[in-house]
C-alpha positions in Angstrom: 38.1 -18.0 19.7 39.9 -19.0 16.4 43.1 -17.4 16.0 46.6 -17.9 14.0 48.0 -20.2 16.6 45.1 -22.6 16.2 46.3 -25.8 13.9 44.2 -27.2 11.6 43.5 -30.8 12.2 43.5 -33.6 9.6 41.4 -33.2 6.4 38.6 -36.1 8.1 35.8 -34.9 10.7 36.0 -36.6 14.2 32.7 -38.5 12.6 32.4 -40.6 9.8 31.3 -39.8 6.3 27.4 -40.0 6.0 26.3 -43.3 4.5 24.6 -42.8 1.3 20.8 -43.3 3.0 21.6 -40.2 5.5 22.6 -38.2 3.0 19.5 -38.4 0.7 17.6 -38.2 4.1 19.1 -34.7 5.1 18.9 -33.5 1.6 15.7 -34.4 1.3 14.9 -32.7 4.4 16.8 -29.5 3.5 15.0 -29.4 0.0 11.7 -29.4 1.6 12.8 -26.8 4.2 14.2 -24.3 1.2 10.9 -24.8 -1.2 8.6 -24.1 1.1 9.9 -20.4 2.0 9.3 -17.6 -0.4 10.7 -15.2 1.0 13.6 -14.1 -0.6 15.6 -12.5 2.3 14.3 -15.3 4.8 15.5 -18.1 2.1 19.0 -16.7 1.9 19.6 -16.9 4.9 18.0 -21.2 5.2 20.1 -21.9 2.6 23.2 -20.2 4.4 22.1 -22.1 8.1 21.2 -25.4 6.7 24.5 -25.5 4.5 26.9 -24.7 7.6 24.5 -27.5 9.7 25.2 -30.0 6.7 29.2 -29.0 7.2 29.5 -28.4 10.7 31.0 -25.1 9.4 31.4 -21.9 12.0 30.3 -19.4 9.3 28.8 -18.9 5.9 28.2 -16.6 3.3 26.0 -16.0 0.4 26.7 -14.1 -2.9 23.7 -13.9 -5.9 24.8 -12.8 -9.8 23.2 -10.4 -11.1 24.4 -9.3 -14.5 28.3 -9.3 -14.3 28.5 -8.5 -10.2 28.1 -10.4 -7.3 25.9 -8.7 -4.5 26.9 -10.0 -0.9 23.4 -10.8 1.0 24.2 -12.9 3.7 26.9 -13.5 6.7 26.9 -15.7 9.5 29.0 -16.8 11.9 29.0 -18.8 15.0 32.3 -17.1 17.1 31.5 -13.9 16.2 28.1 -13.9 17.3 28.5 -15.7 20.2 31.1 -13.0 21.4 28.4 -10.7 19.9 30.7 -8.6 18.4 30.2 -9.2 14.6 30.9 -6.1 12.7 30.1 -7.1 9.7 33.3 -6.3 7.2 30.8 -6.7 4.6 27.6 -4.4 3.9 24.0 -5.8 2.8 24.8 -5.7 -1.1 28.9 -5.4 -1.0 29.4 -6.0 -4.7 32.2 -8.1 -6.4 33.3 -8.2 -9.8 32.3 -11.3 -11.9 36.0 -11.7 -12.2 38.2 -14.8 -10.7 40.4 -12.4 -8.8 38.0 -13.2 -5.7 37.2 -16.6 -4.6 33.1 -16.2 -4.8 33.6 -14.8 -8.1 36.3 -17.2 -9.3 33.7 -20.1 -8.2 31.1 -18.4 -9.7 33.0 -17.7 -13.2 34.3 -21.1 -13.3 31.1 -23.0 -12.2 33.0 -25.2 -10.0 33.4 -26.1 -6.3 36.6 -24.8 -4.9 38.1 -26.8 -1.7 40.3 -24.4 0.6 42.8 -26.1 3.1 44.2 -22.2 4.4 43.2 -19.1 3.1 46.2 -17.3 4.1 48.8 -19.6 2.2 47.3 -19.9 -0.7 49.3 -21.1 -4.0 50.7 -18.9 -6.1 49.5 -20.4 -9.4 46.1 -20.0 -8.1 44.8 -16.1 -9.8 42.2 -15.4 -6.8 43.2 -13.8 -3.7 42.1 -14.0 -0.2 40.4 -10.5 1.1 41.4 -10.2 4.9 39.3 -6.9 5.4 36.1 -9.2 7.3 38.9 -11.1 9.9 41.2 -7.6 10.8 37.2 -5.8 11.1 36.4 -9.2 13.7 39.7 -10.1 15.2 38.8 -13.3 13.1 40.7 -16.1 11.5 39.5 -17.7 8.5 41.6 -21.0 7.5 39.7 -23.4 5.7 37.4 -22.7 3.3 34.5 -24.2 1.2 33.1 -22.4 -2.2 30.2 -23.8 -4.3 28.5 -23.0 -7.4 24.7 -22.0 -7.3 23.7 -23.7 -10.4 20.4 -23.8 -11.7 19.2 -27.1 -14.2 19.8 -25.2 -17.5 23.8 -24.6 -15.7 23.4 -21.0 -15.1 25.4 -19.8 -11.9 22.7 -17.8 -9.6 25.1 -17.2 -6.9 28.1 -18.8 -4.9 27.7 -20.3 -1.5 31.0 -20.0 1.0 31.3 -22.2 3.7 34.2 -21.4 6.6 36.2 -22.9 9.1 35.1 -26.6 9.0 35.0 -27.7 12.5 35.2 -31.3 14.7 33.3 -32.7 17.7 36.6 -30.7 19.7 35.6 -27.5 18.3 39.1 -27.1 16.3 39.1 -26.2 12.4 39.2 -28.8 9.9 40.0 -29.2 5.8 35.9 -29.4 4.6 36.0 -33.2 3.7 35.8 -34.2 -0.1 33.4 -36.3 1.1 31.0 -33.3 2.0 31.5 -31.6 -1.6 29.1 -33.9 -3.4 26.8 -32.8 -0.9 27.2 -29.1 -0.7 27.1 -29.1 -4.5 23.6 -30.8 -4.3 22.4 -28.5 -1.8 24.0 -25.1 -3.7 22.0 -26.9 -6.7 18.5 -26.8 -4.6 19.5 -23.6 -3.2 19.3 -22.5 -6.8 16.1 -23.5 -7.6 14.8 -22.2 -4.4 15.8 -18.8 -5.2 15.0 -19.1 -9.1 10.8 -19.9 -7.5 11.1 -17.0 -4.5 12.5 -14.8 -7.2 10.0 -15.4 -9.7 7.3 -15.5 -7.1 8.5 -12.3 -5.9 8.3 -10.8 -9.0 4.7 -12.0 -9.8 3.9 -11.0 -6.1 5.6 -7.3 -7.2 3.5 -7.0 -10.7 0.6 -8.3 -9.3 0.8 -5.6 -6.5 1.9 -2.9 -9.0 -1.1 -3.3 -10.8 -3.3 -3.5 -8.1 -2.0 -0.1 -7.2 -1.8 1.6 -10.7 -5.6 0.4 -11.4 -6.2 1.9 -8.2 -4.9 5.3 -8.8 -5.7 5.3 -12.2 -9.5 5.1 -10.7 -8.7 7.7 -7.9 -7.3 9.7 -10.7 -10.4 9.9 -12.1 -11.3 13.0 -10.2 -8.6 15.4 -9.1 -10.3 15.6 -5.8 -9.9 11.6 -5.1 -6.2 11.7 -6.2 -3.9 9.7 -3.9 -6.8 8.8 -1.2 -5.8 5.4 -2.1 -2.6 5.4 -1.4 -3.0 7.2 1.8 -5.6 4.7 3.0 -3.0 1.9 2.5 -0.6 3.8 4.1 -2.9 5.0 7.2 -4.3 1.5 7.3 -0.2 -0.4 7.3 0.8 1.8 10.1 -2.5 1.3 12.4 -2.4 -2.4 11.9 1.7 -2.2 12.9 1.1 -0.4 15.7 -1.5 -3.1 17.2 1.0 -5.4 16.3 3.6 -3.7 18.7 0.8 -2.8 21.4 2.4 -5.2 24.7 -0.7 -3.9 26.7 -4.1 -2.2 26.4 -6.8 -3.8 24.0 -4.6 -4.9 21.3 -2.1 -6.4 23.6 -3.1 -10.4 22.6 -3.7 -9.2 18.9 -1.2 -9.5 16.4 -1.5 -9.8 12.3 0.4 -12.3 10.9 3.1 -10.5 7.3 -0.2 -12.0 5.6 -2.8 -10.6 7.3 -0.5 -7.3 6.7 -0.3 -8.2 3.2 -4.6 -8.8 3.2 -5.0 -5.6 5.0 -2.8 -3.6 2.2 -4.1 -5.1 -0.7 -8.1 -4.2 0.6 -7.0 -0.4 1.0 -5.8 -0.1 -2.0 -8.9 -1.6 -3.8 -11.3 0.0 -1.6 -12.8 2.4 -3.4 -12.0 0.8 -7.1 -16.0 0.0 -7.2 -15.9 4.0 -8.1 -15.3 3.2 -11.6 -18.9 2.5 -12.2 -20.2 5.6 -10.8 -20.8 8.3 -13.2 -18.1 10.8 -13.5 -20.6 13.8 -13.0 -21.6 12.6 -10.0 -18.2 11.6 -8.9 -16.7 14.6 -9.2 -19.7 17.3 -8.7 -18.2 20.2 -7.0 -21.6 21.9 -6.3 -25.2 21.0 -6.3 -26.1 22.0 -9.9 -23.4 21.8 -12.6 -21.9 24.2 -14.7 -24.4 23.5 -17.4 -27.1 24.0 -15.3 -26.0 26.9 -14.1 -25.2 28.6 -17.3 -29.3 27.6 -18.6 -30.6 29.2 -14.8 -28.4 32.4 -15.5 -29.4 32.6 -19.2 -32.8 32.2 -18.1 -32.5 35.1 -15.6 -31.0 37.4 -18.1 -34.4 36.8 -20.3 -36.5 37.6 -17.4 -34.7 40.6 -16.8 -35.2 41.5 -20.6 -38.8 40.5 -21.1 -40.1 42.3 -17.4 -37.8 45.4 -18.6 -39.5 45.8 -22.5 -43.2 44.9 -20.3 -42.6 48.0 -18.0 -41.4 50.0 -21.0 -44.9 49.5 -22.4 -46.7 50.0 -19.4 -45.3 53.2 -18.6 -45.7 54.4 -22.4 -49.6 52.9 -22.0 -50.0 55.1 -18.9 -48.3 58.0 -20.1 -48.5 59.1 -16.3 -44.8 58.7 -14.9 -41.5 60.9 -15.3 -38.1 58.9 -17.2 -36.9 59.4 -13.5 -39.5 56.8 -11.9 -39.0 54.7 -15.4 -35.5 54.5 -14.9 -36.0 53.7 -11.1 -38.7 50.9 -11.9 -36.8 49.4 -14.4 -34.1 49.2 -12.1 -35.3 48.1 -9.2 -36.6 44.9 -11.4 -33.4 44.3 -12.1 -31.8 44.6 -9.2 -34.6 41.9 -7.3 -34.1 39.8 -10.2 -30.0 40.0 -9.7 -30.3 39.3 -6.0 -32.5 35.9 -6.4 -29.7 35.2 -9.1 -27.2 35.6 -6.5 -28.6 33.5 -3.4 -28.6 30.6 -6.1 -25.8 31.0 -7.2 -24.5 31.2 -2.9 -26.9 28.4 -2.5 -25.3 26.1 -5.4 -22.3 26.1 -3.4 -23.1 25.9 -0.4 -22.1 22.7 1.9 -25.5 22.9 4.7 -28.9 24.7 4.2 -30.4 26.4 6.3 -34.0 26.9 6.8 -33.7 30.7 6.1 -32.1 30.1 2.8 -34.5 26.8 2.0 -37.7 29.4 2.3 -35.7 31.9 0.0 -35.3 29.4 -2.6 -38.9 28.0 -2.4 -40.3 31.9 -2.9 -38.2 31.9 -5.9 -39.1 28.9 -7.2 -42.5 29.7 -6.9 -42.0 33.0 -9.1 -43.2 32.8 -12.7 -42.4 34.7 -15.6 -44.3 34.9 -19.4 -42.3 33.8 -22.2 -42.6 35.8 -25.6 -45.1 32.3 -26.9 -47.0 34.0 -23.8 -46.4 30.2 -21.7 -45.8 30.5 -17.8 -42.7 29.6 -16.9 -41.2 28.9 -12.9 -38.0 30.7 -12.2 -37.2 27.5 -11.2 -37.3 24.3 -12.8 -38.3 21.2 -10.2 -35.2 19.3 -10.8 -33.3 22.4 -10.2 -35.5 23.4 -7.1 -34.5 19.7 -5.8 -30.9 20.0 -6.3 -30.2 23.5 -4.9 -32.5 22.1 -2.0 -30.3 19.4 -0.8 -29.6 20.2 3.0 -25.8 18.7 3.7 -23.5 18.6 1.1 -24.4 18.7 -3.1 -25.6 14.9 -3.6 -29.2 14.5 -4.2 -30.9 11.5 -3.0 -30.7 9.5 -6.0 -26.7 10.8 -6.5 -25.4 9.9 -2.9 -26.8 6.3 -3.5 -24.8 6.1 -6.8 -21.9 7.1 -4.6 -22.8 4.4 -2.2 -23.2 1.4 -4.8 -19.5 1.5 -5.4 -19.3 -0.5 -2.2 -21.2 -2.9 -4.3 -19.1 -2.3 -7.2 -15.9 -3.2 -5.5 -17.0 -6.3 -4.2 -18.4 -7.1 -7.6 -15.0 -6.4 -9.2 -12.7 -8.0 -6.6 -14.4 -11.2 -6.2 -13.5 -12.2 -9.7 -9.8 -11.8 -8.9 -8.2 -15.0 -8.0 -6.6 -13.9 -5.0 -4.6 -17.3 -3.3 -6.3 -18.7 -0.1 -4.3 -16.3 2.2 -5.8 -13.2 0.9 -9.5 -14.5 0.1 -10.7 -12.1 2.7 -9.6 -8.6 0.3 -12.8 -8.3 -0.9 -14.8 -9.0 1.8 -12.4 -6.3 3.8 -12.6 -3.6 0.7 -15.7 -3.2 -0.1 -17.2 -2.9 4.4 -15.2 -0.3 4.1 -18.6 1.8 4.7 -19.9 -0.5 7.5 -20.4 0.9 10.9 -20.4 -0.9 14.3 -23.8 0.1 14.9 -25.4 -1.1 11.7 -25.9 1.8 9.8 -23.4 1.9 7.2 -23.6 0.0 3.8 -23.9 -1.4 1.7 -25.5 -4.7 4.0 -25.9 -2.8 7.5 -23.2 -5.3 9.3 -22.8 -4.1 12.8 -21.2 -5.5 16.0 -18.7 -8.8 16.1 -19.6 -9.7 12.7 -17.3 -6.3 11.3 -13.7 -7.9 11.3 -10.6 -5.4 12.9 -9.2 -5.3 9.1 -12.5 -3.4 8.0 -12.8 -1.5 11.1 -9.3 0.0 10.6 -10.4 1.4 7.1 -13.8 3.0 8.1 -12.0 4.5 10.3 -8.6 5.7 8.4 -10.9 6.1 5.6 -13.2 8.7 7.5 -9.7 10.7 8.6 -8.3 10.9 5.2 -11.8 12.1 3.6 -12.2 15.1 5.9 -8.6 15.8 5.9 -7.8 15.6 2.3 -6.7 19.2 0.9 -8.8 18.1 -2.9 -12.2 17.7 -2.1 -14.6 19.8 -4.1 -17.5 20.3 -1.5 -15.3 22.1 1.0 -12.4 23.0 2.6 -9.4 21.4 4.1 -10.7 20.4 7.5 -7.8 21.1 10.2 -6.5 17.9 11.8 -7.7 18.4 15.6 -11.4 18.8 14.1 -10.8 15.7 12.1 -10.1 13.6 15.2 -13.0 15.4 16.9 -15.6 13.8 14.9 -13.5 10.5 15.1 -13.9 10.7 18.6 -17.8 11.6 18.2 -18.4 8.9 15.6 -16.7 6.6 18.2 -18.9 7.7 20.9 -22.3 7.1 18.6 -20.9 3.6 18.6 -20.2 3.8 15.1 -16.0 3.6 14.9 -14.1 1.0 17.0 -13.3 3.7 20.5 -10.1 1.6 20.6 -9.0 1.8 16.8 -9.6 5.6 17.5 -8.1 6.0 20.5 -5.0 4.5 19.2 -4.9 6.1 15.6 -5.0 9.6 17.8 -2.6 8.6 20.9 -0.1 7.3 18.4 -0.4 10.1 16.5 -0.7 7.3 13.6 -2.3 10.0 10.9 1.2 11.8 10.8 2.5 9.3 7.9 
């Protein structure tokens, strides 16, 4: 433990100043270390480790400019967490004024290195201040003291690294060595440029991502009854894949995604269905089996039938000359009334999700009515393309529609093979557009089955499935209730068509509740 009646030993380290060779070896070293991680949070905290290895120093901090404030980001320190009892004193993202009342922002405003022999007796000509808040919070004492510039090539300051409590072979504080500041400038120089690449990665990694995910909700948008699936398949689809990841036993217990896996995996959900944006809109977003249109021309139609058979019995009564204006009246409206009720199963039919044979025989008679036109042509009741929409059995795609709907699988892998993804996500498009696949062979839009469908596209046929009969905006039916959803999860699993395990887990983990 370092406390106040600790004395700090001479200004020199028990061991001797690095000879020039060793030092470009170590920094060497450290620059490859810092430029080969991206990550921003991860790199931080290298830079932080490596600077208090380079030092010997018991703890370090890290501070990064942004505009005129300095945000804290990392702490570490040896005593404290080897007493594991560090409390912090400072918060991810404490903030400090760009002023040179503190000493990171005093180093950070003047651009130099600042060389601390005792933080407590500071001079007092000097116009920064020592806070004591983080050694009162830690029963901690801070004496010496090393502060360097971040400085990227062009001079700008991108943070200030803070070295404490130089220490010798005995384990007692030392004065940081002027020998060591050339050094720790060098290093706080490549820790500058390390961040200045993770940052500007990051923020290519962010826009690239961001458009990924507007185009992909801009194509779900498309339809109001597609809105959001997207989104929710990437969400489904992270939580499943981080749940394998924590599984210690069971299937999944030796399986575990690497962050780019994760990254793979998210990026394919949100461009599954993006292939949707060459399928006609119509057909995207038909709500029954004949549109609007279609049904305006059928009901128009009907309303002339009902005209031309009411003026035809007018005539034949008045030919006749035999029948009371009662048994007219009755006629004319019994015609109208049969005429009404085959307007109305079509209308039921149209709208229907499943048809049954009952209801496909009604339809057929109907069709198979004809009627004379005033040019005195035959006309069906029915036209044949209407007859073979309204006679679709499941659902309101006809043949020719669904496999429209089923080229987008196509279509995505068209579109996302043209990105260029780097080598560590070259497996999104593969991933996105399988998304249909089913273990036994029969999906699309290539039939995979068995081994040769990866986890990462069995996950989405299978999230995918959940959120498509669960959604609350599709136009074909109803919101299905969640315990029937997982039913025909379970069922599908059981035809050998949806991973079992995949299944299993998504509905013991509850995973759908995102």
């Amino acid at each position: 433990m370092i406390d106040d009646k600790t004395k700090i030993s001479s200004s020199k380290m028990d061991s001797p100043a690095m000879d020039l060779l060793t030092q470009v070896e170590t920094l060497n070293k450290i620059g490859i270390a810092l430029t080969s991680e991206t990550n921003p949070g991860k790199l931080m905290g290298l830079i932080v480790k490596k600077a208090r290895e380079l030092t010997n120093a018991d703890g370090g901090s890290l501070y990064l400019k942004e505009n005129d404030i300095l945000y804290f980001y990392v702490t570490q320190n040896k005593t404290l967490s080897d007493r594991g009892n560090l409390k912090g004193g400072f918060k991810h993202q404490y903030e400090l004024p760009l002023t040179e009342e503190s000493i990171a922002g005093f180093v950070a405003v003047r651009g130099e290195i600042l060389n601390i022999e005792d933080a407590y007796n500071l001079p007092e000509t000097v116009s920064y201040r020592f806070n004591f808040d983080f050694d009162h919070e830690n029963n901690y004492r801070t004496r010496s003291i090393l502060v360097a510039p971040m400085k990227a090539p062009d001079g700008e300051v991108v943070g200030v690294l803070q070295l404490i409590n130089a220490m010798d072979n005995a384990g007692n504080v030392v004065v940081f060595p002027k020998a060591v500041e050339p050094l720790v400038n060098s290093l706080a120089s490549q820790a500058a440029v390390a961040i200045r690449n993770a940052r500007l990665i990051n923020d290519i990694k962010n826009l690239f991502k961001s458009l990924i995910q507007y185009s992909a909700s801009a194509i779900d948008a498309r339809s109001p009854h597609t809105a959001g699936h997207s989104r929710r398949v990437a969400a489904y689809s992270g939580t499943v894949a981080m749940a394998i990841n924590a599984a210690e036993t069971g299937h999944f217990a030796d399986v575990t995604f690497t962050s780019e896996q994760l990254e793979e995996l998210h990026y394919a959900a949100w461009l599954h269905d993006i292939g949707k944006i060459g399928v006609p809109e119509h057909v995207l977003d038909k709500k029954s089996k004949l549109s609007d249109d279609n049904m305006s021309a059928i009901k128009a139609r009907f309303e002339l039938i009902k005209t031309l058979e009411t003026c035809r019995l007018h005539e034949r009564l008045r030919e006749k000359g035999n029948l009371e204006k009662d048994d007219l009246k009755k006629s004319i409206k019994a015609v109208r009334k049969g005429l009404q009720d085959k307007y109305d199963v079509i209308c039921r039919i149209n709208t229907s999700c499943f048809l049954s044979d009952e209801d496909l025989n009604i339809l057929q008679n109907i069709a198979s009515c004809r009627y004379t036109t005033l040019e005195g042509e035959t006309r069906p009741y029915l036209e044949q393309e209407e007859l073979y929409a309204l006679s679709v059995i499941r659902g309101n795609l006809t043949r020719e529609e669904y496999r429209q709907i089923q080229l987008h699988a196509d279509h995505t892998l068209h579109i996302i093979e043209n990105i260029p993804f780097p080598e560590y996500l070259e497996n999104v498009p593969f991933f996105a557009s399988s998304h249909h696949e089913m273990l036994d062979g029969s999906g699309y839009p290539n039939g995979i089955n068995g081994e040769a469908l990866p986890l990462q596209s069995r996950i989405l046929a299978v999230v995918d499935i959940y959120d498509a009969l669960t959604a609350s905006d599709r136009p074909y039916r109803r919101t299905m209730p969640i315990d029937k959803a997982l039913n025909i999860l379970k069922e599908e699993a059981e035809k050998d068509r949806l991973d079992k395990e995949i299944v299993k887990l998504f509905i013991e983990k509850e995973l759908y509740n995102v």
